[in-house]
Each structure stands twice: as C-alpha cells, then as structure tokens.
C-alpha positions in Angstrom: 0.0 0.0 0.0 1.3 3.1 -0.9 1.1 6.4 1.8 2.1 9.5 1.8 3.3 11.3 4.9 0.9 14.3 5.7 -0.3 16.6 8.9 -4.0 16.0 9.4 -4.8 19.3 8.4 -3.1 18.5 5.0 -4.6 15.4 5.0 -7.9 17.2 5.5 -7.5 19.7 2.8 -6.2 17.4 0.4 -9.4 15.0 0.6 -11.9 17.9 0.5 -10.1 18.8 -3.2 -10.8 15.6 -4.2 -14.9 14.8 -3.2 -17.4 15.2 -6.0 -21.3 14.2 -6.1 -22.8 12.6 -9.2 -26.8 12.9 -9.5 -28.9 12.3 -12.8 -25.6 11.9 -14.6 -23.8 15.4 -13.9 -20.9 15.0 -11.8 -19.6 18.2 -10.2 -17.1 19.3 -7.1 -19.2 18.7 -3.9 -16.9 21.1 -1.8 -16.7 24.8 -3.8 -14.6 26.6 -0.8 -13.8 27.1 2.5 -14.7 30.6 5.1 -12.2 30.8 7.4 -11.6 33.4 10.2 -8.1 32.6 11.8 -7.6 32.2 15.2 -5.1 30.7 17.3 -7.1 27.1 16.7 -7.1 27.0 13.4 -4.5 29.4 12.0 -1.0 27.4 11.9 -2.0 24.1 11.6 -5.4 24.2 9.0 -3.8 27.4 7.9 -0.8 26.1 6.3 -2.3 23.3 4.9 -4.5 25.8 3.3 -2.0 27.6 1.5 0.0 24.1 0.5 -3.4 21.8 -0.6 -5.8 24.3 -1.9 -5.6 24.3 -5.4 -9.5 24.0 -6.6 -10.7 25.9 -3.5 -11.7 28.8 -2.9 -10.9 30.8 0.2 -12.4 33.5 2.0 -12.0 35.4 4.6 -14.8 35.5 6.9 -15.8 38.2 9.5 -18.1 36.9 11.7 -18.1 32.9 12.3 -22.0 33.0 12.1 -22.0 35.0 9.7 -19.8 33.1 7.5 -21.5 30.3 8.2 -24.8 31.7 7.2 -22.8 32.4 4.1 -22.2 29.0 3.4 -26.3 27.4 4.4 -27.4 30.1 2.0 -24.9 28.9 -0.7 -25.9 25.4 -0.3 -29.1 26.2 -0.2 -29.4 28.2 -3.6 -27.4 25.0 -5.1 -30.0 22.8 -4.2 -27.9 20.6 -1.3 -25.3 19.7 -4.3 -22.3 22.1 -3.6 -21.3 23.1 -0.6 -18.7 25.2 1.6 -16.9 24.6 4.5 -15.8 26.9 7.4 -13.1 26.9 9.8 -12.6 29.1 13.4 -10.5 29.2 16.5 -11.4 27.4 19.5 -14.0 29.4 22.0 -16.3 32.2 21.1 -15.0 31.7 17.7 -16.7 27.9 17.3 -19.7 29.3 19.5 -20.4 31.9 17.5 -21.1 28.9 14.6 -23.4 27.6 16.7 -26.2 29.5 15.7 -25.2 28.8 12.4 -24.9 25.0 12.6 -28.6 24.8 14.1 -30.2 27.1 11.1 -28.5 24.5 8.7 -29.9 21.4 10.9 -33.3 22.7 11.4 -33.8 23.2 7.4 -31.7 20.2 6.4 -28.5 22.1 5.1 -25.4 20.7 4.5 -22.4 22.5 5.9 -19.0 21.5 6.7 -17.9 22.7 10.3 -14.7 22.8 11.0 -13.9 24.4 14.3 -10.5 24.5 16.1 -10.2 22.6 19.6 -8.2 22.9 22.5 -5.3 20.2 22.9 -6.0 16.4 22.8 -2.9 16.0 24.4 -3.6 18.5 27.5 -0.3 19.2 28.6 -0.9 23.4 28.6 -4.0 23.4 29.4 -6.2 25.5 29.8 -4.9 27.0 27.1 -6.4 30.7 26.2 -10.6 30.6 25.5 -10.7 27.0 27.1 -13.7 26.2 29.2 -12.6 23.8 31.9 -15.4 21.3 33.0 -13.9 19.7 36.4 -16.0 17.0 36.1 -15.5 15.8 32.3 -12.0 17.1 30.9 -12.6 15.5 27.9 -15.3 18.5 26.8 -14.7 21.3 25.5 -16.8 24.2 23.6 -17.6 22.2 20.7 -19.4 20.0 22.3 -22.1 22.1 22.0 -22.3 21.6 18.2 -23.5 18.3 19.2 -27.5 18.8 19.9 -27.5 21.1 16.4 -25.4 18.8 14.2 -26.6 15.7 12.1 -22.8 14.4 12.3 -20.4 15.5 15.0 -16.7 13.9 15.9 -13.5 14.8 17.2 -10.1 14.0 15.4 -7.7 13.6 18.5 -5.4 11.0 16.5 -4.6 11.9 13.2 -5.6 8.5 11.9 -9.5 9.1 12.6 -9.2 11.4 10.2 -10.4 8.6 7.6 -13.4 7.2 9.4 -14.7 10.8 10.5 -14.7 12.2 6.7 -16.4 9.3 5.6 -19.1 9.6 7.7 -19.5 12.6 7.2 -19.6 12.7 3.8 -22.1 10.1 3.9 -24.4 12.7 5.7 -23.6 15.7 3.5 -25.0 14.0 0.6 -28.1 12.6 2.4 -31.0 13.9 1.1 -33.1 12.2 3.9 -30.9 13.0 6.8 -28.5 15.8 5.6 -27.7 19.1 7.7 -24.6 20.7 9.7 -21.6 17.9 10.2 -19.1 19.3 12.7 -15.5 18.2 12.7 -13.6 19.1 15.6 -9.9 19.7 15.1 -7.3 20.0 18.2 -4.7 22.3 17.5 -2.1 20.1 18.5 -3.5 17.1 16.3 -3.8 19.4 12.9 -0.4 19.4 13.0 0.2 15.8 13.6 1.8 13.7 11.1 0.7 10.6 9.4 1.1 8.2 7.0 -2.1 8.1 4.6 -2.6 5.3 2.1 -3.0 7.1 -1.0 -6.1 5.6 -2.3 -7.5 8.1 1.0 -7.0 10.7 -1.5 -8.2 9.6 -4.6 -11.1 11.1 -6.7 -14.3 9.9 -4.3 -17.9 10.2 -6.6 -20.8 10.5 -4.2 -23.6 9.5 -6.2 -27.1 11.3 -5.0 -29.8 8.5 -6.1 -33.3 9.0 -6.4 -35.2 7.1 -4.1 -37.7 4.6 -5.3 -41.7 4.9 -4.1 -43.0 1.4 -4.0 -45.7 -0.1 -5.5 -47.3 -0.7 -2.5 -47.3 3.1 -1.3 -48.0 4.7 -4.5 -51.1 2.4 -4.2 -52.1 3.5 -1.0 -51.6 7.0 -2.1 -53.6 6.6 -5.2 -56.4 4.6 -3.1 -56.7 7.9 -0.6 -56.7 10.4 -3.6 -59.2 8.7 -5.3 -61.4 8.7 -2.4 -61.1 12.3 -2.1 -63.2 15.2 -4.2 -61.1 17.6 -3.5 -57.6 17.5 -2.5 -55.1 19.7 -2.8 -51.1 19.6 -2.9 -48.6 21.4 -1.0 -45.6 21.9 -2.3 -42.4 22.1 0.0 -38.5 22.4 -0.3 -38.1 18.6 -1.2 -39.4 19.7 -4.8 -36.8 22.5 -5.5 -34.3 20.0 -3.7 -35.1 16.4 -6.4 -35.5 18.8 -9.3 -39.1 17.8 -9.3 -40.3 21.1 -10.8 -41.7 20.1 -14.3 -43.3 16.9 -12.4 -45.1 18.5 -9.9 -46.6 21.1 -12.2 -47.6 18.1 -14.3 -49.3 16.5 -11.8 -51.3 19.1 -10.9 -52.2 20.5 -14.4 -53.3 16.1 -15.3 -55.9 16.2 -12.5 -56.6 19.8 -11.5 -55.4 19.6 -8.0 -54.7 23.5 -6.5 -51.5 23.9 -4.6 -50.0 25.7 -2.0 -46.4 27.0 -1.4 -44.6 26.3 1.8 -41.4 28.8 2.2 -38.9 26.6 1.1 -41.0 25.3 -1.9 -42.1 28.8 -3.1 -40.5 29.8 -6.3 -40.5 26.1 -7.6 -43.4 26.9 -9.5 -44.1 30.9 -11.3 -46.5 32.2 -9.2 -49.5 32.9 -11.8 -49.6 29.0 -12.7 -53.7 28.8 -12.2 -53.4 26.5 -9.9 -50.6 28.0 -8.0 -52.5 29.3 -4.8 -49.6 31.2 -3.2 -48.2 30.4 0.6 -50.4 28.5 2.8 -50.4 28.8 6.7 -50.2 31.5 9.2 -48.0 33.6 6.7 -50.2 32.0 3.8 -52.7 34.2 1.7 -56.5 34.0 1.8 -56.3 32.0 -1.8 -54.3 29.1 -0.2 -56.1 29.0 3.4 -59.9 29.2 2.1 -59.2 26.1 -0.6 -57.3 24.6 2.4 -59.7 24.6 5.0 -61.9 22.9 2.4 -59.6 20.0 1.6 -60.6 16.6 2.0 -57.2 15.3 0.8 -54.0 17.0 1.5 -50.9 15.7 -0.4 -47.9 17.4 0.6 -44.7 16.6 -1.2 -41.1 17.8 0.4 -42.9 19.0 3.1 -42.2 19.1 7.6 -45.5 20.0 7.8 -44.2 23.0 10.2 -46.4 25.1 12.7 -46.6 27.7 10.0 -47.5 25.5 7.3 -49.9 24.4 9.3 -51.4 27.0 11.3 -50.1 25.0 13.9 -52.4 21.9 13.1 -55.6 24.2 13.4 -56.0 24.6 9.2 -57.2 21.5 8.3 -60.6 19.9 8.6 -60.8 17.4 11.2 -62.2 14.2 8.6 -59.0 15.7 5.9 -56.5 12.7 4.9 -53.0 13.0 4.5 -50.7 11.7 1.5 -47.3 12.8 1.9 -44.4 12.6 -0.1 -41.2 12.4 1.3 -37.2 11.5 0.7 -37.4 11.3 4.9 -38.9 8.5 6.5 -39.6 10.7 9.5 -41.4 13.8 7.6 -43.7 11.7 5.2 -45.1 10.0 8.3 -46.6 13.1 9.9 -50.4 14.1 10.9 -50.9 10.3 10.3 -50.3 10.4 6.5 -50.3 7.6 3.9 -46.3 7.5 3.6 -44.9 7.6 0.1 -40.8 7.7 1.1 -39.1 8.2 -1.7 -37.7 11.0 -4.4 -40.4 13.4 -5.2 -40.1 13.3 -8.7 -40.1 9.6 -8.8 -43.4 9.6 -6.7 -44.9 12.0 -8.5 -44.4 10.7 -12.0 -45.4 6.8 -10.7 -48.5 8.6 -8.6 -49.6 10.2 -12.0 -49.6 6.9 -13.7 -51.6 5.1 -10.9 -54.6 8.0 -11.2 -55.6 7.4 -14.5 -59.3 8.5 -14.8 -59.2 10.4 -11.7 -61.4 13.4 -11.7 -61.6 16.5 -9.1 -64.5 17.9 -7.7 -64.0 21.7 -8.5 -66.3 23.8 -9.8 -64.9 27.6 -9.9 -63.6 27.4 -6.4 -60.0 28.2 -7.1 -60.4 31.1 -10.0 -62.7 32.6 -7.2 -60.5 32.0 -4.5 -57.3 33.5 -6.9 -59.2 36.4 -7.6 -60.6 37.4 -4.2 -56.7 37.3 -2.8 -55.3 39.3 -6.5 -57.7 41.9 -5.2 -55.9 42.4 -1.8 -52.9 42.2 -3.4 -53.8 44.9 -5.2 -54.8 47.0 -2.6 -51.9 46.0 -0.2 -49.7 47.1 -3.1 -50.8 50.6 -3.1 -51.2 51.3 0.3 -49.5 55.4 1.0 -48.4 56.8 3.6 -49.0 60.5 3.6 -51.4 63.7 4.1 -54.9 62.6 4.7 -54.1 59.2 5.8 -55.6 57.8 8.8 -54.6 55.2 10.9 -56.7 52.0 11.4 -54.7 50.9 13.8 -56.1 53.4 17.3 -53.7 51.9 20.4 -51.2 54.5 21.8 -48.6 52.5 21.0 -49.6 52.5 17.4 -50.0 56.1 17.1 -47.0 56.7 18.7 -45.5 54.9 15.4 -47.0 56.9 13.5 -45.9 59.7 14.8 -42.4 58.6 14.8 -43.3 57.9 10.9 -44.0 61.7 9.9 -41.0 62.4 12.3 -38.9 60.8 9.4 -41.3 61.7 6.7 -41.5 58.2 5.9 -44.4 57.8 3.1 -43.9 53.9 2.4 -45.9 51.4 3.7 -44.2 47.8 4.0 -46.5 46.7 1.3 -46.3 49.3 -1.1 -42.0 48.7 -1.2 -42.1 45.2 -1.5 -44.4 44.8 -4.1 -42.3 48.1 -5.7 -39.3 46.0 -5.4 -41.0 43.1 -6.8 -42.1 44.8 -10.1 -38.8 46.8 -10.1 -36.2 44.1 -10.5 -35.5 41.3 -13.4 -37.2 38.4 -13.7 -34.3 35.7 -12.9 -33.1 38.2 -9.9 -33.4 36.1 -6.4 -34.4 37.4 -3.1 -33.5 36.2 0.1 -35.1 37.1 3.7 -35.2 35.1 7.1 -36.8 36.8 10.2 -39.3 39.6 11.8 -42.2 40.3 9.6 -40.9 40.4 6.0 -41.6 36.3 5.6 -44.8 36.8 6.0 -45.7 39.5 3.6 -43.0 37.7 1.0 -44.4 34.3 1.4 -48.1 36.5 0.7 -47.0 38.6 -1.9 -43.7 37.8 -3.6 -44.5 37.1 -7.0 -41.9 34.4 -8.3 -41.4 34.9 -11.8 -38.3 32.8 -13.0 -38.4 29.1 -10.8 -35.8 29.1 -7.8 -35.5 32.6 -7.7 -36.8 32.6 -3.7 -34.2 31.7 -1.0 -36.3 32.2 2.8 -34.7 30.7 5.3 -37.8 29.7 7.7 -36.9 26.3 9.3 -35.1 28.7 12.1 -36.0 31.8 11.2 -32.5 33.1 12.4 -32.0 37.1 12.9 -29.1 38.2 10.9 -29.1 35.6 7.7 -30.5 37.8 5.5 -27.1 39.8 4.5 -24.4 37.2 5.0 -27.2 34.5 3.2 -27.4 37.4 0.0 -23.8 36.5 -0.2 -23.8 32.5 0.0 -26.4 33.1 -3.1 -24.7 35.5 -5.5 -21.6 33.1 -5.1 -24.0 30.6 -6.0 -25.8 32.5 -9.1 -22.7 34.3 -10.2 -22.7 37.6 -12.1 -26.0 36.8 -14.6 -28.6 38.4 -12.2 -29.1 39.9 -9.2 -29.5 39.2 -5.3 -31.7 41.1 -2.9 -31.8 40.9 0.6 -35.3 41.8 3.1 -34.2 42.9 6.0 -35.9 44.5 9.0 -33.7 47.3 10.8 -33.6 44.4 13.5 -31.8 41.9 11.8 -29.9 44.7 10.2 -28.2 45.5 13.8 -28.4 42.1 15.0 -25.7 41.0 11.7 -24.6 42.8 8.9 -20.4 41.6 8.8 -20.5 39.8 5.6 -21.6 42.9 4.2 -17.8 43.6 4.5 -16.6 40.5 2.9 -19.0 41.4 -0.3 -17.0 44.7 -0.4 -14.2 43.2 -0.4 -14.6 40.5 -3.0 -16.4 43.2 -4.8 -19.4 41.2 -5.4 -22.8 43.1 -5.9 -25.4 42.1 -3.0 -28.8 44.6 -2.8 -29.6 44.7 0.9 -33.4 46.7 1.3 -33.3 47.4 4.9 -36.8 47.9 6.0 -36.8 50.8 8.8 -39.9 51.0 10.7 -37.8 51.3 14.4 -38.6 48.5 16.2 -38.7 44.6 16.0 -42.1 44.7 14.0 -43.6 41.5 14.1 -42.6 40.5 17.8 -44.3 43.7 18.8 -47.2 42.7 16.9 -47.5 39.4 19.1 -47.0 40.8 22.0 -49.5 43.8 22.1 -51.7 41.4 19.9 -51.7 38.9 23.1 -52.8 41.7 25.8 -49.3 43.2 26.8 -47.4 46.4 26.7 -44.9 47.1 24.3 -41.6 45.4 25.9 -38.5 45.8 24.8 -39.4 45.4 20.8 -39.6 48.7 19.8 -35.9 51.2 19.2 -36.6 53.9 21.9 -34.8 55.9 24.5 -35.1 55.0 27.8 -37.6 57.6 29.0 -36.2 59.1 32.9 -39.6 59.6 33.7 -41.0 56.0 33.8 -37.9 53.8 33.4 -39.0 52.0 30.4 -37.7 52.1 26.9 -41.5 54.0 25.8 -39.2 57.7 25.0 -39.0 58.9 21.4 -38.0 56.6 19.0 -33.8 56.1 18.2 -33.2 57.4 13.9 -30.7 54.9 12.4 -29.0 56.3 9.6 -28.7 52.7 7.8 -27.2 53.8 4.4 -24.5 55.8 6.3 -23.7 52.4 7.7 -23.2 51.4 4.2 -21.2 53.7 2.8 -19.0 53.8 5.6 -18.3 49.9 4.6 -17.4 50.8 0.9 -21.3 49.8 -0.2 -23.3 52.3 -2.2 -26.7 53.7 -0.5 -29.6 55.4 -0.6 -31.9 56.6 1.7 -35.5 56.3 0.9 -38.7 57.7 2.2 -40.9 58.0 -1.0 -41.9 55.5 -4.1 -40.6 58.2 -6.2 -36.8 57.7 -4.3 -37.0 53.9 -4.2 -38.1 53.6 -7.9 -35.0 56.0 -8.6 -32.9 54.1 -6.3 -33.8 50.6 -7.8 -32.8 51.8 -11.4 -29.8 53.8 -10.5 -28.2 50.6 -9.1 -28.8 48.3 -11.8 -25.8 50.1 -13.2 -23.2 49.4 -10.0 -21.2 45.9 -10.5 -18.4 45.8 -8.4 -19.7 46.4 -5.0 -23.1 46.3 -2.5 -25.8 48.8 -2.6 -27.8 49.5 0.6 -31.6 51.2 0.0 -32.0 52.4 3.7 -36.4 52.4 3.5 -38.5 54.4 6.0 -41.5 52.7 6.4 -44.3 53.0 8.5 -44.9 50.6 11.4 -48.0 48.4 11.4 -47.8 48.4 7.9 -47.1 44.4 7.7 -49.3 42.1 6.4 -51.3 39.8 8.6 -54.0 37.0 9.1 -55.7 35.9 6.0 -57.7 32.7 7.7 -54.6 31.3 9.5 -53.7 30.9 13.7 -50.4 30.7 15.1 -50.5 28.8 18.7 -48.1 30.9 21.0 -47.8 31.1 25.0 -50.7 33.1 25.9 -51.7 33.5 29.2 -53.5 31.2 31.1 -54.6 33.2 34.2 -53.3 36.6 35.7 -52.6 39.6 33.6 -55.0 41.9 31.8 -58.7 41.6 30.5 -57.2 41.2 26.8 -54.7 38.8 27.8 -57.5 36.6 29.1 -59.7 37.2 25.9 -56.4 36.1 24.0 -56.6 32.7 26.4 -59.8 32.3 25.7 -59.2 32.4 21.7 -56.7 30.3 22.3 -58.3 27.6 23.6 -61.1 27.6 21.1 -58.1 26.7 18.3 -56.8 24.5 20.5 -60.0 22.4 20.7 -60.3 22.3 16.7 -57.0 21.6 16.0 -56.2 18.7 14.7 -54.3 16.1 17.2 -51.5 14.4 15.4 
C-alpha cells in the first residue's frame, strides 16, 4: 500500500479537493470553498495546509463565524444541497459563534461542513487561552455544544481518525433524507500531527445522489386515498426545489386539476401565476391558499415538515382531511398520520400520475374565485400610501406613537407598497433572500416568483441576521447573470450585517433593502396582539420619567452604515426615491448597494384565515390577555391532534 506522509490538516485539505457528487448523470465538485476566520485554533495548523493543498478551492476570509456560516447554508441552499462550503474558526467564542449557524443548517436540512479549532487532545498546557474547563469531564470542550444542532459531530484527537470521521460525514452531507450541519472538531495540537495516509484516501471519491424509489405498494395506497377524495389539494415544500421535481409537480397538478399551495422553502418552484398556484399556505399563507385549504378533503404534501406555520399549527385542516405525503425522509412523510410515500419526489410524482388514470376533481370555480378574491388584496396592499390625509386604522397608543415617529422621518412607504415596488422593479431571474421579523410573512403572501428558484427564505429557524451574509452564500452561488436582494428588518440589520464587508471586499454586488420601521415589528405585533405592553421590541430611548424604553423613537441612519463599509446607499422615504434608487443601481457591479427604506410601522401584512399557537396566558394579567386565552383555547379544541 502506498502512503504519503501528511499533517491532518493537509490530509484534511487534500481529501476535500478531491470529493465530488454525481446525480442524474452530472458530476460536479461537492466542496466549492472554505470561510475561514483565523484564530489561534485554526491558523498554523489548517492554515498552512490551506496555502499548501488548496488548489481547486476557494478561500475566503470571513468576519463573523456566524455569519460566514450563514454564508455557506445560504450557498448550499441556492445550489439545491449539491455544492457546498466549508468553514473553519478558533477554538471558544469563535466555534460558539457557529453555533447559531450549525442549528439554522440542521433545522432546514442544510449541509455544511464545520470545522472548528479545539483545544489540545494532548492536555499538557492546558487551559490554554478561550478554554472552558469542565472539572467534572476534561474530555469537553466548547464544541461540544455543536452536538445537539449537528446531524454528524466527531472529534479528530489522532490523526488517523481522520479517515473514518470524513467518511461519515460525507455520507451525511450527501443525504437527502438525513442531511444538515456535520461538525468536525480539530485539536490544535492534532492538525499538526503527522501521518502516514494510504493514497487511495486521497483519490477522486464520486458521491452518487440517487433518487429514491416509491414502492408499489405506497404509490397504491396514495392513489387509493386520492381517489377517495373530491377535493384534495397539494402542497408543495423544499423537497421539490431540492429532487429537481419542478416540471413533475406542475404536471401532476395540471393532469388532474389539483390546486396547490407553497410552503417557504417550496415557493419559487413553480411561477407564481400558474392557475393552480395558490400562493403560501399557513399562518404567513394568503387568503387564496387558506380558504381552498380549510376545504380540503385530501392534502398531499410533497417535500414537506409540515411546520407550525404550514400548518397554522395543526388548526387549518378539517378534522375528517386525509394526509398523502411525499417524502425522501422516513420521518417527515409520516406526519399528521399520512399515507407515507418515502421516496424522491419526482419519482413519486411521476409513478402517482400513472396510478390515477381516470381520476377526476370535484372543483367547480372554487379556485379562479379563490385566486381572484386574494389578486384583489394584493392589489390593494400594493398601493397602500403613507402621507397627508391618511388615517390610521390601527387606534392603540402604542400604534400612534409609530405613526408619529413615521411623519418624524417623513416616511411615506408602507411595507407593502415597497415590497411589491421592489417586486415589479427588479428582473425576472433576480433572487431574493429574507429570514426573520415580519418580512416572511408579507413575501411568502406577496412575492410574486417569476423565474423558478429565484426565492431563498430561510424559515426552518427563522435566524436574525441571515439575510445579509445569506445574499452573499447566493450570488456566489448564481454568479454575475442576475441579481440578489436581501429583506431585511432594521432588527436583523443590527443584530448581523459583517459579511456585508466581505462582499466589499470580493467586490461582489449584494442589494440589501433594509426595511426601517424602528422597532422589532412582528414580535411587537404578538406581544400587544396577546394583551401586553410594548416590551423591549420597539428602538426607543429610555424615557427618565417611567424607566421603560416608551421615549422617542432612536433614527438609524442605515445607508451611512453602508457607505461607511465601501457599499453604495440610498436613503429612501418615498416611491418616487425607491423607484429611482432601484434603477440607479442596476448600473453598479463591483460592490453592495444599501436602500436604507423608512417605512411605517404596522404596515405588515397579517392574518388571512390562518392561527399561530403561541404562550398566551392562562390566568393573571390583563382583561385582553384573558380574551387572547380564551381564543386560544377555542383553536386548540379544533386543532387537529396528530
């Protein structure tokens, strides 16, 4: 056997070169790059290796280890789980920091490579600088706590388990069913540890991503429950962007007439004024989706976790409604009691088409009406002003106060108003990304998807601060062709905005549309909508005469933020500007553009048929928090039980 004398870290660098994926006979490089941020874990030993094995990938330099990381779920993401990157840190608050990171992958079945530095395997100076010491288990350190948010989680404290560790987790990166963050652990001391590697360790490795199989015996049970049904109706989740299954599922639906509705991960597999295309479903869904939902007999969701926002947490569906769900995971297609087809969706869909020959629907007008009630609202949420002469519906104190804070600014946009403006504004094969606050709820509602795979929302973990590094991960994944804008609230603007730096600096174009209406919108929205004060979800001073944080509202001069960065900006309080704005930019290349948007508070979207189950209050507190038990409790009792 021949082997070849390497540290681990070269060892390390030298396999990721060399591991590709092969699916429906295109074979590409599964690994496209690595983040790093440097640190006294990770510098010397994965460092050097770095700048001796990297040939085919690409580096960059990170500024924030979530943030990078972010960088990398949206990448992966955009490529549909089959390219990914990696990211390296020091030990400590560098690897904590991924944390957050490693969980947002995991929750929406990501893959990323982690590779965080560790303290010494060997011991001998410990604690060495950012080590915690746990005196009852020396052996931990803080990367265990990748382990609750990580599909795949070792340690390398020989450089020999390098082998086994990257097999396995190789085997989960390519997992359709089971994929999501795989953390690698790397002592300091141990990166720089020699051995000798057989050389076949190194050779060109083809992960092949089959299509699952559906059975015979499932795609009969499936048929058997459609069939039975007058009027079902499809959902379509992430799992159909993900197997490619795009012409198939529109197929499907056109053969037998079956309406659908978009999850946030499936929207954008399908243009969004397909007839049968009812738009987002759920407690961020549209009336179109949740009227022909709550009339379903049959629901057949394909790609789908059936989340508490897909399903108005389990209150949407009638009570009698069957469940035929499609599903790569063993684990999702068995929810809410469903007849379980596990397998690819486009092989499901295609052998379920077959096996409903002569199948007819039940519906008679239901979805044109139900398509045209919602393009009304759409209409009218898309010309909402802001101005002289407008009133207020909204008539609480703390609402007003908004308000007031609005003509403070002279901000004359509605939420709305931009987002549809933004909509109409850029190209068709541009992509948007979002995450958090209120913004993935009036996208999921509104955003009209004109070119397929063009919507990136990260919503499995709805993580403050993915939106600007995520805008990066996807215009490294679409290149220079089109465009990438990111929805962000002036929350998640503060909360993480260091990758705006890195696009500077790799001169890459990212659109950020901050949306500035002072406060943490949609949080404040539950919390007064549940009985309470405002607490601590608005931006305001801390007013000397009551103690609370209810003084005039803090200005944030976001594009100056921007600039200061190298970014261009704009600051925008008027349609007029923001049109401007949005056509100006088209003609910057090299660098990030900030639209800094005033918008009036309140001016979110909401409702539309759907419930959200949350922690009201059972006893205590104020007459409206006991009217907001008592609604509660009457969703409770009709939701379903599964």
């Amino acid at each position: 056997m021949k082997t070849i004398r390497l540290t681990m870290a070269q060892a390390l660098v030298r396999f990721l070169e060399n591991q590709y994926v092969a699916y429906d006979g295109i074979e590409i490089p599964f690994v496209r790059g690595v983040f790093m941020l440097p640190g006294h874990g990770n510098v010397v030993g994965l460092g050097q290796a770095l700048l001796q094995e990297a040939h085919r990938l690409e580096i960059y330099q990170g500024k924030n280890e979530q943030g990078q990381a972010h960088v990398a779920v949206a990448f992966a993401k955009h490529m549909k789980r089959k390219q990914i990157m990696a990211v390296t840190s020091s030990v400590g608050p560098g690897a904590a920091n991924m944390v957050t990171a490693a969980a947002t992958a995991t929750a929406n079945n990501i893959p990323v490579l982690i590779l965080p530095g560790d303290v010494y395997a060997c011991r001998q100076p410990d604690p060495v600088l950012q080590q915690i010491e746990q005196m009852h288990d020396l052996s931990l350190s803080t990367n265990d706590a990748f382990r609750p948010v990580c599909r795949y989680w070792d340690r390398i404290v020989r450089p020999e388990q390098l082998m086994s560790a990257m097999i396995s987790a190789f085997r989960v990166l390519t997992d359709p069913a089971n994929t999501g963050a795989v953390c690698i652990a790397l002592p300091q001391d141990v990166e720089g540890e020699a051995y000798d590697y057989p050389e076949s360790f190194f050779a060109k490795r083809v992960w092949t991503i089959e299509r699952r199989p559906a059975t015979e015996t499932a795609i009969a049970q499936a048929a058997q429950a459609i069939r039975a049904s007058k009027k079902p109706m499809l959902i379509c989740g992430g799992g159909v962007r993900y197997s490619e299954a795009h012409e198939a599922f529109c197929a499907f639906a056109e053969k037998y007439g079956i309406p659908f509705g978009e999850t946030q991960a499936g929207k954008s597999a399908v243009v969004w004024d397909h007839p049968l295309n009812l738009g987002g479903v759920g407690v961020t869904g549209c009336s179109a989706a949740n009227d022909i939902a709550r009339e379903a007999d049959c629901i057949i969701g394909v790609g789908t976790r059936y989340t508490d926002f897909t399903t108005s947490s389990k209150w949407l569906f009638r009570e009698d409604a069957k469940f035929v769900n499609i599903n790569v995971s063993e684990f999702q297609a068995h929810k809410l009691d469903a007849v379980a087809v596990v397998a690819d969706a486009r092989d499901a869909l295609e052998k379920l088409s077959k096996a409903l020959e002569g199948y007819r629907t039940a519906y008679c007008g239901e979805i044109e009406a139900a398509v045209s009630r919602w393009n009304r609202e759409y209409g009218r949420l898309a010309s909402i002003s802001f101005g002289e002469g407008y009133v207020p519906e909204i008539n609480d104190a703390n609402a007003q106060s908004a308000f007031r804070y609005a003509k403070d600014v002279n901000a004359q946009l509605t939420q709305t108003t931009a987002l549809a403006a933004i909509n109409r504004l850029i190209d068709a094969g541009d992509s948007v990304i979002g995450a958090s606050g209120s913004l993935p709820g009036c996208m999921q509602r509104m955003w009209r998807a004109r070119s397929q795979d063009t919507y990136n929302m990260e919503y499995g973990y709805s993580c403050m601060g993915y939106e600007i590094s995520g805008a990066l991960g996807v215009k490294l994944a679409i290149g220079d062709g089109h465009e990438v804008y990111a929805m962000v609230g002036d929350g998640s603007f503060i909360m993480l905005h260091s990758e705006l730096l890195t696009a500077v600096q790799e001169h890459k174009k990212i659109n950020i549309c901050v949306f500035d209406n002072a406060s943490f919108g949609c949080i404040n929205n539950l919390q007064v909508g549940q009985g309470n004060q405002s607490l601590c979800t608005e931006l305001r001073y801390r007013n000397p005469e009551t103690g609370r944080h209810d003084g005039s509202f803090i200005s944030v001069d976001f594009a100056a933020i921007g600039r200061a960065y190298g970014a261009q900006a704009y600051t925008i309080r008027t349609l007029d500007e923001l049109e401007k704005a949005m056509e100006e930019a088209k003609s910057i290349h090299d660098r990030p553009v900030v639209f800094d948007m005033k918008v009036l508070p309140k001016s979110m979207t909401d409702g539309y048929g759907s419930w959200w189950r949350v922690g009201s209050v059972e006893t205590g507190g104020t007459e409206a928090n006991r009217a907001a038990w008592q609604n509660h409790m009457e969703h409770v009792c009709d939701a379903r039980k599964y």
